[in-house]
C-alpha positions as CSV (number, residue, x, y, z in Angstrom):
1,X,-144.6,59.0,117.2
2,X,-141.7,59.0,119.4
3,X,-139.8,55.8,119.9
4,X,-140.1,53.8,123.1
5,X,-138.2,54.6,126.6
6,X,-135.8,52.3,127.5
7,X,-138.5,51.2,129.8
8,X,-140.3,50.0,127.0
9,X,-137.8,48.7,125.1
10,X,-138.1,44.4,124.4
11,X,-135.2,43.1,125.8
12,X,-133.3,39.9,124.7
13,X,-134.4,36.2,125.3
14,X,-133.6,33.0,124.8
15,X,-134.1,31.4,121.5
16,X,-132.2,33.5,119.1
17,X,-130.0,31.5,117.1
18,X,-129.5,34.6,115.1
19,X,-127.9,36.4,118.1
20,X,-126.4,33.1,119.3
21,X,-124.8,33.0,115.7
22,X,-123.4,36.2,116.1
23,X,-121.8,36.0,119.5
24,X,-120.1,32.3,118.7
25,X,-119.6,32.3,114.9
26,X,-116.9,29.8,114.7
27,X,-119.5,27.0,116.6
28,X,-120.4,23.7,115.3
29,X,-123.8,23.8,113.4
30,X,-126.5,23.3,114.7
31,X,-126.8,24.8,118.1
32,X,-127.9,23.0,120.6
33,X,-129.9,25.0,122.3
34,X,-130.9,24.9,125.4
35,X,-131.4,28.9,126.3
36,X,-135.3,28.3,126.7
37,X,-138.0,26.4,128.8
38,X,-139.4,24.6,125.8
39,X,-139.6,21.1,125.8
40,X,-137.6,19.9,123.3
41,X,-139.9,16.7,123.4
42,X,-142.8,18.0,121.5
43,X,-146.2,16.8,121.3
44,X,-146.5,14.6,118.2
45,X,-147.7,16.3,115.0
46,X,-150.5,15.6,112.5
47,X,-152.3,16.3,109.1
48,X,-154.1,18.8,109.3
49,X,-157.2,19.0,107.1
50,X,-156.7,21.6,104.1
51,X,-159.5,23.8,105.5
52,X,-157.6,24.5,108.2
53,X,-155.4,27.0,106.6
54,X,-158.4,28.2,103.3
55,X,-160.9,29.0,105.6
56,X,-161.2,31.3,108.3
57,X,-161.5,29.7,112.2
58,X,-164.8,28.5,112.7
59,X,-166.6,30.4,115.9
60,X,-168.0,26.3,117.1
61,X,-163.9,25.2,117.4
62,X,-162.8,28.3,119.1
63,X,-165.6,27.6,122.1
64,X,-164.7,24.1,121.5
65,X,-160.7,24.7,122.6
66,X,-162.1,27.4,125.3
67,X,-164.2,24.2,126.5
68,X,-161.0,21.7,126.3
69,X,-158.7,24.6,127.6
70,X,-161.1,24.9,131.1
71,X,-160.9,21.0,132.3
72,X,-157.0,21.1,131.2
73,X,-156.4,23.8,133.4
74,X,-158.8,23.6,135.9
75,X,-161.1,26.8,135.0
76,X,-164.8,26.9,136.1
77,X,-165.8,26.8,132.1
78,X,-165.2,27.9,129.1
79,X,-166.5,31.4,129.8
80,X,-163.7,32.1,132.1
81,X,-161.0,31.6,129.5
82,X,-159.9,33.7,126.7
83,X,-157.7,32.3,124.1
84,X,-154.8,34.6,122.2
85,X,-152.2,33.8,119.5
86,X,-149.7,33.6,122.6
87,X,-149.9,34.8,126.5
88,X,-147.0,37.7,125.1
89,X,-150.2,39.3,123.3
90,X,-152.0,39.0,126.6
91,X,-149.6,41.2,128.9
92,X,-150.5,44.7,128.2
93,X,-153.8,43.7,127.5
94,X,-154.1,42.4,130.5
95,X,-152.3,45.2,132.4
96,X,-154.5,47.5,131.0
97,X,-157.8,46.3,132.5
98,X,-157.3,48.6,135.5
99,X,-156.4,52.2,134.9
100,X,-152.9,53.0,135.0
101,X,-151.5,53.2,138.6
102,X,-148.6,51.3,140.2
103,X,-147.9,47.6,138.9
104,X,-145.5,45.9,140.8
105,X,-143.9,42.4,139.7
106,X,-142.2,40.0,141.9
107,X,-139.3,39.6,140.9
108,X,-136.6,38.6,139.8
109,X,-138.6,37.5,136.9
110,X,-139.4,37.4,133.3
111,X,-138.8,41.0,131.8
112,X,-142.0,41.4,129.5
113,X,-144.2,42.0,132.7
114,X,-143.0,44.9,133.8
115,X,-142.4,46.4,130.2
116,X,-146.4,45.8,129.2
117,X,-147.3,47.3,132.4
118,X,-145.2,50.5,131.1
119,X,-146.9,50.1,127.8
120,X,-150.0,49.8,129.2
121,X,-149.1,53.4,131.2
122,X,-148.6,52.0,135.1
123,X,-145.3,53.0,136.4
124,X,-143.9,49.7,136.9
125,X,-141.1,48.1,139.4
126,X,-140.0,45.1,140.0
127,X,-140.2,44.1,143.7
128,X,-138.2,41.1,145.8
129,X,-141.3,41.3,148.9
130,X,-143.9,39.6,148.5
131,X,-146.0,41.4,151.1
132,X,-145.1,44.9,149.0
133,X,-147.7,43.7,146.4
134,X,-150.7,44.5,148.3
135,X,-149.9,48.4,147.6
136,X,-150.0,47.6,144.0
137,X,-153.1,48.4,141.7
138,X,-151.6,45.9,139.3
139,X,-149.5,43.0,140.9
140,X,-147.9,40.5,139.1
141,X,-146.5,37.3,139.8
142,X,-145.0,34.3,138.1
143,X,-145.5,30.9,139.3
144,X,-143.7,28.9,139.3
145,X,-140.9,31.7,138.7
146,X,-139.3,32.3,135.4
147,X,-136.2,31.3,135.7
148,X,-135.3,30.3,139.4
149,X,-138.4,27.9,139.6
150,X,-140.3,29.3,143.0
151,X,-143.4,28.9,144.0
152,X,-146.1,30.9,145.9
153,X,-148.5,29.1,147.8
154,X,-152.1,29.3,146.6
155,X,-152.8,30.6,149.9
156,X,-150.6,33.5,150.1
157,X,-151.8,34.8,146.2
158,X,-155.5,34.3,147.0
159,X,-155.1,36.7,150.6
160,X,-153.3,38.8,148.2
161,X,-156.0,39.0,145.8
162,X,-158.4,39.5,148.2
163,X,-156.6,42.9,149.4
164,X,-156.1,44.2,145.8
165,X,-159.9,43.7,145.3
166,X,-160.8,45.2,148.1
167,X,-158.8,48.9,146.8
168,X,-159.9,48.3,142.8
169,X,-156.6,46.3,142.0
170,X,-155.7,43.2,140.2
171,X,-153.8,40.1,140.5
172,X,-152.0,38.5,137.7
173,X,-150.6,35.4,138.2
174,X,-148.3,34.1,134.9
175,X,-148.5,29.9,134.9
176,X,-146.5,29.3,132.2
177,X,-145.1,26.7,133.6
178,X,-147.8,25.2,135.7
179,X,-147.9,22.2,133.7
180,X,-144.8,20.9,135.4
181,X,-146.0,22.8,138.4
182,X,-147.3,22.1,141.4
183,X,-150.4,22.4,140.0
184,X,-152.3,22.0,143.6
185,X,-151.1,25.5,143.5
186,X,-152.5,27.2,140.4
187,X,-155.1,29.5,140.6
188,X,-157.1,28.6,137.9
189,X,-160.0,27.5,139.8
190,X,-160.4,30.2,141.5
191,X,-160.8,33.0,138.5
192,X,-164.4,33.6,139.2
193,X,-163.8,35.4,142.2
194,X,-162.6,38.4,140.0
195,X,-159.9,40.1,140.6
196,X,-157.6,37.8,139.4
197,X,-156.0,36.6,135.8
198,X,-154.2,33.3,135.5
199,X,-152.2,33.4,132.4
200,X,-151.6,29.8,130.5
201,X,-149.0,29.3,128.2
202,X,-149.7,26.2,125.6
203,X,-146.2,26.3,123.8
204,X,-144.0,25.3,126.4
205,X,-144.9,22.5,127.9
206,X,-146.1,20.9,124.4
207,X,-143.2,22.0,122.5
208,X,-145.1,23.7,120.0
209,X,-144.3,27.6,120.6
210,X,-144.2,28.3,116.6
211,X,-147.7,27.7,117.1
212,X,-148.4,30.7,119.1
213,X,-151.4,29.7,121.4
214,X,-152.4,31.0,125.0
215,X,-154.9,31.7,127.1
216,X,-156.1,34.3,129.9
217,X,-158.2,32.7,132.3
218,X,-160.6,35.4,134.6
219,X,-164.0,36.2,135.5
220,X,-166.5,36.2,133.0
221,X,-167.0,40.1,132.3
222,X,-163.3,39.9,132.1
223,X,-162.5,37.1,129.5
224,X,-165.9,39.4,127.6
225,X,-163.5,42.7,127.6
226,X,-160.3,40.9,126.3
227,X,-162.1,38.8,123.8
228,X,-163.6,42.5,122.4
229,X,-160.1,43.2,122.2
230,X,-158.6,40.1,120.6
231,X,-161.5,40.3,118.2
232,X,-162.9,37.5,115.9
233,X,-160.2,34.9,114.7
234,X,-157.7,35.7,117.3
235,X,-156.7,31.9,116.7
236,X,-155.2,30.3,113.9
237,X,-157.2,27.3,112.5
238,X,-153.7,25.0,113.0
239,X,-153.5,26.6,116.7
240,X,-157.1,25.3,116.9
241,X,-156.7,21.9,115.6
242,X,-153.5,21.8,118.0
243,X,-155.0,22.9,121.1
244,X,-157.6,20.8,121.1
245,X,-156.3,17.6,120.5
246,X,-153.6,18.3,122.8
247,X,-155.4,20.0,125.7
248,X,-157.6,16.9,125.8
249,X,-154.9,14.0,125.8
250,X,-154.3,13.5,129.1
251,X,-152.5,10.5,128.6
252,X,-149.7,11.9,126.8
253,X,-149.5,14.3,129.5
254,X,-149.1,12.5,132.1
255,X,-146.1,10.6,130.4
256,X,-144.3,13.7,129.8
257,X,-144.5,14.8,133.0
258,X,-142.8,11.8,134.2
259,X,-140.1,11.5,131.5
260,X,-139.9,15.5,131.8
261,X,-138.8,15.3,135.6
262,X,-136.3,12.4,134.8
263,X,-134.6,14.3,132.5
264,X,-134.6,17.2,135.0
265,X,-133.1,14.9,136.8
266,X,-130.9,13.6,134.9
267,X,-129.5,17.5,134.0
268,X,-128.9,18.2,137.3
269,X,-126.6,14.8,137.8
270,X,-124.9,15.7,134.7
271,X,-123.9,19.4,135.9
272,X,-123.2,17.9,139.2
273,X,-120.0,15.7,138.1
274,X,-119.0,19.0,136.8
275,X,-119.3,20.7,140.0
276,X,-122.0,23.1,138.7
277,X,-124.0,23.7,141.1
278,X,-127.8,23.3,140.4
279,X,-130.1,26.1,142.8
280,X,-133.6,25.6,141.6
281,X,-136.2,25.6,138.3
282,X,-138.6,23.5,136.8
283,X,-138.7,20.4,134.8
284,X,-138.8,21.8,131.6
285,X,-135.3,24.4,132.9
286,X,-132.9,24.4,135.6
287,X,-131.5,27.5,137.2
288,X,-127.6,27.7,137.9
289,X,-125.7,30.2,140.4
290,X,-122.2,30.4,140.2
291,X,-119.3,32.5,140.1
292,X,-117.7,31.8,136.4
293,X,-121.9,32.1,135.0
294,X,-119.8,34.3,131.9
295,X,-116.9,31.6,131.5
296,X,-119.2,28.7,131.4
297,X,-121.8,30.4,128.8
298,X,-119.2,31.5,126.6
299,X,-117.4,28.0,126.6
300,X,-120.6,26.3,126.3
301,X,-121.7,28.7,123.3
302,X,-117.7,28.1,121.6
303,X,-119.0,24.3,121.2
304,X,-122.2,24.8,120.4
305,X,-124.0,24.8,123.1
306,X,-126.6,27.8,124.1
307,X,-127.6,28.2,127.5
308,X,-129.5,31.2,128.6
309,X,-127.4,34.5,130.4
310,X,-128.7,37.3,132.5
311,X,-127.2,40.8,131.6
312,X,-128.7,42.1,134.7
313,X,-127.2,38.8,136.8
314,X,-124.1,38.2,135.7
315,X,-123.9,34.8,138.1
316,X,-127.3,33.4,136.7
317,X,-127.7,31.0,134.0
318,X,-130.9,28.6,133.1
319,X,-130.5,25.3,131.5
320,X,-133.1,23.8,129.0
321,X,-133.3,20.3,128.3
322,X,-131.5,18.7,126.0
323,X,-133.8,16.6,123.2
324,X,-131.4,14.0,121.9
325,X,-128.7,11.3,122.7
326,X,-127.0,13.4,120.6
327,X,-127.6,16.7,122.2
328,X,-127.2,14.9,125.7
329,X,-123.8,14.0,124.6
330,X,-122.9,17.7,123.3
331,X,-123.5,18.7,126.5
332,X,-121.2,16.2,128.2
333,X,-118.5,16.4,126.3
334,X,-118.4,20.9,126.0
335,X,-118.9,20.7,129.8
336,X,-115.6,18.2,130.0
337,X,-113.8,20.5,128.1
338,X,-114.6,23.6,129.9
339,X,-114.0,21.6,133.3
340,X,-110.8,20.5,132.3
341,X,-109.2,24.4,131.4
342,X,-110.4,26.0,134.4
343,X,-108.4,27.1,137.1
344,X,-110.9,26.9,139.8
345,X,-114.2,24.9,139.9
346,X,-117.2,27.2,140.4
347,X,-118.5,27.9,143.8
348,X,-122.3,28.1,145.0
349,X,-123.2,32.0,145.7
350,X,-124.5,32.4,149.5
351,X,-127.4,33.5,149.6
């Protein structure tokens, strides 16, 4: 078997204290890192029962978290969402329900689309117009983006959708990050028209991405073909427990959101007194253009502090949040220091 292209090839991301270990050895331990969009805040664990983890998933609590899963997100019913140890086991699955053509992304974006679309054998390209999609048999796009926060109006994806189903094709739509979204925008509600995918991601906005849980929402026949794939006990009996509970408190929800976008807030006041200049994201990340990107992550990552760098966009960072007074005040005080040796104070790019 010959080893993948560099198409194929997984590329770095953010969360590797390993690699973050390596390229700032002499840092204070522990890292705080802030190189992804997981909230540091995490949804509040439990005991779990001992069964959980000696016997194998019971078929009744995998329809139950389908059945949770649908009136979190917004799905027509449980039969129009397929749950996976993870979305990142989704994406060539997903790219391969239509036979390999052209799949275009929209990009700039998250890197793992357009390699599962290789794997999955489309010749794959990332594309900066939105009205280029429509000549795609697979198009793919992530809403809000990953890691500039945009956002495609629900409007705009569903005309698009309608076009790919008219020549055969199929529109993916990555929400990871819908939770703290727009969410007046997600197309979750309108899987049963077919032709479309909405991909959820449970990890991030919970905090719990060790857990590995996410789901594919589509059209019946759809969630059918990737659940034949997935196969029986695709989900972990903790991931289980963990959905389900969480999917279904609303309450806690709806308090993070709001402490989520105060501390989004918060970031960007804190890299404003620092003259860093703030040019989109979410509320679980904030997305930072600026000419001395490489000066700032490399200070940063000398104190300790991992923020997550673009090798493709070499004036592009994203900012988690941090989780702690402690962590907060990591990041004030590596950003004083790196304020106070620079010769010039970093200027917004023009777009």
């Amino acid at each position: 078997m010959k080893l993948l292209d560099g198409a194929m090839a997984a590329v770095d991301h953010g969360g590797s204290l390993g690699r973050a270990s390596a390229l700032f050895p002499h840092a204070p331990q522990p890292f705080v890192d802030l190189s992804t969009g997981i909230n540091p805040l995490s949804y509040p664990l439990f005991e779990l029962p001992a069964t959980t983890l000696s016997r194998l998933p019971e078929t009744a609590r995998a329809r139950e978290l389908a059945e949770v899963a649908a009136r979190a997100y917004g799905a027509p019913s449980a039969a129009h969402v397929a749950a996976a140890p993870g979305t990142q086991i989704l994406l060539p699955r997903v790219a391969s329900l239509v036979r390999p053509g052209k799949a275009l992304v929209f990009g700039p974006t998250y890197a793992e689309h357009k390699r599962a679309a290789a794997i999955a054998g489309h010749a794959a390209a990332e594309v900066d117009d939105f009205a280029a999609l429509a000549a795609a048999d697979l198009a793919i796009v992530v809403n809000p983006n990953n890691p500039d926060g945009r956002v495609v109006e629900r409007g705009r994806l569903l005309d698009l959708a309608g076009k790919l189903r008219g020549t055969g094709g199929l529109l993916v739509v990555d929400e990871a990050f819908m939770d703290v979204g727009p969410r007046a925008e997600s197309l979750a509600g309108d899987v049963g028209q077919g032709g479309i995918v909405v991909l959820r991601s449970f990890g991030k906005f919970f905090g719990l991405a060790g857990l590995r849980l996410g789901f594919a929402l589509a059209d019946t026949l759809t969630v059918e073909r990737l659940e034949a794939q997935l196969g029986p006990w695709a989900v972990a009996g903790p991931a289980l427990d963990y959905g389900i509970r969480a999917l279904a408190d609303t309450d806690w929800q709806t308090a993070m959101r709001l402490r989520l976008a105060q501390d989004a807030a918060r970031l960007d006041t804190l890299f404003g007194r620092f003259d860093v200049p703030v040019a989109g994201g979410t509320a679980l990340f904030r997305y930072l253009r600026l000419t001395d990107a490489a000066g700032l992550f490399s200070a940063l990552g000398e104190r300790g502090v991992l923020l997550r760098h673009f090798a493709d966009r070499p004036q592009v960072l994203r900012a988690g949040l941090p989780g702690s007074d402690e962590e907060w005040q990591r990041l004030e005080s590596a950003l004083a220091d790196w304020a106070a040796r620079r010769d010039d104070g970093p200027k917004e790019i023009a777009r």
